[in-house]
Structure formats: structure tokens, C-alpha cells
C-alpha positions, -999 to +999 in steps of 0.1 A: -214+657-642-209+689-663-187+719-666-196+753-684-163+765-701-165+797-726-188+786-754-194+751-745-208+729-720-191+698-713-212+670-702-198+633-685-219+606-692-218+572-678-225+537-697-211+509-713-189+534-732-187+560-710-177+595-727-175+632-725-194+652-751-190+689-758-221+711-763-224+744-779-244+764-755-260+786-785-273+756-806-272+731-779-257+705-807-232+682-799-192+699-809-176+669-798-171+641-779-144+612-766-141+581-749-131+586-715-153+588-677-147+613-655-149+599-619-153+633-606-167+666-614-149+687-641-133+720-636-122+746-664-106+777-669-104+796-698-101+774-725-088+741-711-106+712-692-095+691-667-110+652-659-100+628-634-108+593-647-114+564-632-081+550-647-066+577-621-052+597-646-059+636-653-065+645-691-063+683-701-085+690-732-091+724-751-129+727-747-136+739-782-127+712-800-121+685-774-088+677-786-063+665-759-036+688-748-018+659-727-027+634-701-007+624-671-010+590-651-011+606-617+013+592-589-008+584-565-048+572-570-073+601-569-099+608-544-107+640-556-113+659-584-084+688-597-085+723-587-067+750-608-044+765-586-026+799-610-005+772-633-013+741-612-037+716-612-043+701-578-052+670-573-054+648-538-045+613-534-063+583-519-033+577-499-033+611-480-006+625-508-014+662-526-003+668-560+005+694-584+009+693-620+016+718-645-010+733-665+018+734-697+026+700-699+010+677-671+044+670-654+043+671-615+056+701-600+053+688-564+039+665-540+027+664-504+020+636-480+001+652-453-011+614-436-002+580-445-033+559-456-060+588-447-072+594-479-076+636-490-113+640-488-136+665-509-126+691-535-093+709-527-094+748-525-069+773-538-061+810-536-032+835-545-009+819-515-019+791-502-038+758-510-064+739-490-073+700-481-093+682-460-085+643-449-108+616-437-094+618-403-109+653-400-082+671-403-081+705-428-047+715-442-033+744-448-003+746-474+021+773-494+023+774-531+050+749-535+036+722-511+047+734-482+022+724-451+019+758-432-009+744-404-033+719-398-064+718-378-088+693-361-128+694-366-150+668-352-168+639-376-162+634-414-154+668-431-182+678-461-170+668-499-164+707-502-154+736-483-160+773-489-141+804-488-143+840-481-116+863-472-097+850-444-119+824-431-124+790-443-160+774-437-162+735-430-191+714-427-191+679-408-209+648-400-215+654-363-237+686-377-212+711-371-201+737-390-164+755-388-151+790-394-113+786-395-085+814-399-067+808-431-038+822-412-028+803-386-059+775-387-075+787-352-109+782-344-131+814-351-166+800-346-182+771-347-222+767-358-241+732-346-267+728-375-300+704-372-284+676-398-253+665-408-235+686-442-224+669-470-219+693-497-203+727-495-214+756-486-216+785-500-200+823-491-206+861-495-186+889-483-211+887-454-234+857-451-225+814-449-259+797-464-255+756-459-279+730-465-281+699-440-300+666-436-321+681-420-338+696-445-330+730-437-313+761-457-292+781-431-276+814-431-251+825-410-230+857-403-192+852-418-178+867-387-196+852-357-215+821-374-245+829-357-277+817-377-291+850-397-321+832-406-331+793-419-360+781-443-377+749-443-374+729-473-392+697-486-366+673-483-328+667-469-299+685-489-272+662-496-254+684-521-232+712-522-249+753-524-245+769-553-243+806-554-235+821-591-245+857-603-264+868-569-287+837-573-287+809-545-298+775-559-304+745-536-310+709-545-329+687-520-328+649-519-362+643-538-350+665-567-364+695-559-345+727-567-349+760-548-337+792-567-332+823-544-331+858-560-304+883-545-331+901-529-349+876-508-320+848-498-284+871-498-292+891-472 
């Protein structure tokens, strides 16, 4: 796993000793590196990184130097990785729990058991207001800046490891094939797409267009506000991974290792 922050590229690498190593993205030499292994993928901001680690505990580390700003024994076993959410970090639990923990000092700030046993499933989402998880039982949450749940909602099958966002819908894919376009509001139902294969990974979200890769092997786009397929392109092999969409370019992953890059021009339109 790997994490781009400021100057540096962080990379997690497995092992007898696993360990995360800093990179200098100009030389591409090694700036430093600890002993620790990050069970899931690593997020940043700024100048700080956050890891999970297998020991369920969340380490904060300044990504210059690699030096350890604090670590916290979280209180309740991860399932996912940490979101920053303002001056959170969000973490869910495999026991259905939601946690928050200060970005200063690693103390919890709150936590939230949306389901007892039903483990939070998938990366956590964040905006200004409100903070979003999805549990194993297909159910996506909906909650307020202080852990406050504000709605939940129902989709069919096992919801993706991610979920996208765009404005004021939430997109959800599913292992019965479906895809969901959910008011961040009030949860409701806006659309709902019924792809070719089932989605694993996230997808991905402009101001106007859903693109989403299936087991199918197919790259799908869909309108934001009806979900209705814009266009789809073959591609050589399943996608079991989440889309990425970074600086107008589109850049799928297929299950044999190929990767597709789209250019602004021919896949966000």
C-alpha cells in the first residue's frame, strides 16, 4: 500500500519485518523508514500520516521525517482504515462501533455503535457536516460531526470496500450488482443502476458523471442525477478495485494487472 503526502511517498511493505519506508519523490531514495505494518491503506494530509496496524492501533507520523507524533491503541478492533474528518481521524470498528480521535494528541473524541457484532465495512467518508459508514449487513450510515447517527439506509448484497461522493448524493456499489445513488440528507433512494458484475471497489465521481468498474469486466458511466448508463467500455479482465480519478485522468485496474488510463477528453465526458 502507498500514500503520496507533500514531498514524499510512503510505501507499506509486508515481510518477516514488515515496515513503512518514506521516499523522496524527487530522488526516489529512501528518507526513512520504521517497523510497523499497516493492515490498511494509508491516508495523509498535509504533513501527517495515519496507519492502522495489525496490532489495531492508529500511529500518526510526520511524513518528512517519519518520526511518530503519537499512537493510540484504538478501543475497538479495526476493520477499516482512518479517514481525516477536519480534526478527526475516523476509524470503524470490527464490532459495528465508529470512532473518532483527535488529530492533536490521538485521544478519542467520540464513539458510535451503529450494530452490535456487524462489523463497519469499507473506507469511511467525511465532509464539512456529516460523516459516512457502511456495515456488513448492508446498511449505509449517515452521522453528524460529534457521532450523532442522523439516518440509515438499506441496499441489497454486501456494500463495495468504498463509496463515492459528489454533492448531495452518495454512490454505493454492491454484491447483487447494484449500484445506489443515496441523498446525503435524509438517506432516500435517488436511483438505483443494476450493473453486469458485482462492485468491489469504489467508484468514482464528477460534478456530472459515476464511472464504476465490475466483475464483469466492464468500465461504466453513469449520469449523477438519474444513474442512467452514459456509456460503458469493454475491458480485458474483471475490475476488483476501486476507480481512481485524480487531475482529470481516469485510471482503472483490471484483475490480470492491466491498467487503463483515460484522458479528460475521451473518458470524463
Amino acid at each position: 500500500m502507498a500514500g503520496r503526502f507533500n514531498e514524499t511517498l510512503v510505501l507499506s511493505e509486508a515481510g518477516r519485518k514488515p515496515r513503512l519506508r518514506g521516499y523522496d519523490r524527487r530522488t526516489g531514495k529512501v528518507a526513512w523508514e520504521i517497523e510497523s505494518s499497516a493492515c490498511v491503506p494509508l491516508v495523509g494530509r498535509s504533513d501527517t500520516v495515519l496507519s492502522v496496524t495489525d496490532a489495531g492501533n492508529l500511529l500518526a507520523l510526520a511524513s518528512d521525517d517519519g518520526s511518530q507524533l503519537w499512537v493510540t491503541a484504538l478501543p475497538h478492533h479495526p476493520s477499516t482504515g482512518a479517514v481525516f474528518a477536519d480534526d478527526v481521524a475516523v476509524v470503524g470498528g470490527a464490532d459495528g462501533a465508529v470512532m473518532a480521535l483527535n488529530l492533536e494528541d490521538g485521544s478519542v473524541r467520540w464513539e458510535t455503535r451503529l450494530l452490535d457484532g456487524v462489523a463497519v465495512r469499507g473506507q469511511p467518508l467525511s465532509t464539512a457536516d456529516q460523516v459516512f459508514a457502511a456495515t456488513g449487513d448492508g446498511q449505509i450510515w449517515a452521522m453528524s460531526r460529534d457521532g450523532h447517527v442522523e439516518w440509515s439506509a438499506g441496499v441489497t448484497g454486501l456494500p463495495a470496500q468504498g463509496m463515492s461522493l459528489m454533492g448531495e448524493v452518495l454512490v454505493v456499489g454492491t454484491s447483487d450488482r447494484s449500484v445506489y445513488g443515496l441523498s446525503t440528507v435524509d438517506g432516500r433512494q435517488l436511483w438505483r443502476y443494476e450493473a453486469g458484475g458485482i462492485i468491489r471497489g469504489a467508484p468514482a465521481t464528477t460534478s456530472t458523471t459515476v464511472y464504476l468498474g465490475s466483475t464483469a469486466g466492464y468500465l461504466d458511466a453513469l449520469s449523477l442525477e438519474t444513474g442512467e448508463q452514459v456509456w460503458t467500455y469493454e475491458l480485458d479482465a474483471p475490475v476488483r478495485s476501486s476507480i481512481v480519478l485524480a487531475k482529470d485522468l481516469l485510471t482503472v485496474t483490471t484483475q490480470v494487472g492491466t491498467v487503463y488510463l483515460f484522458a479528460a477528453q475521451s473518458a470524463l465526458r
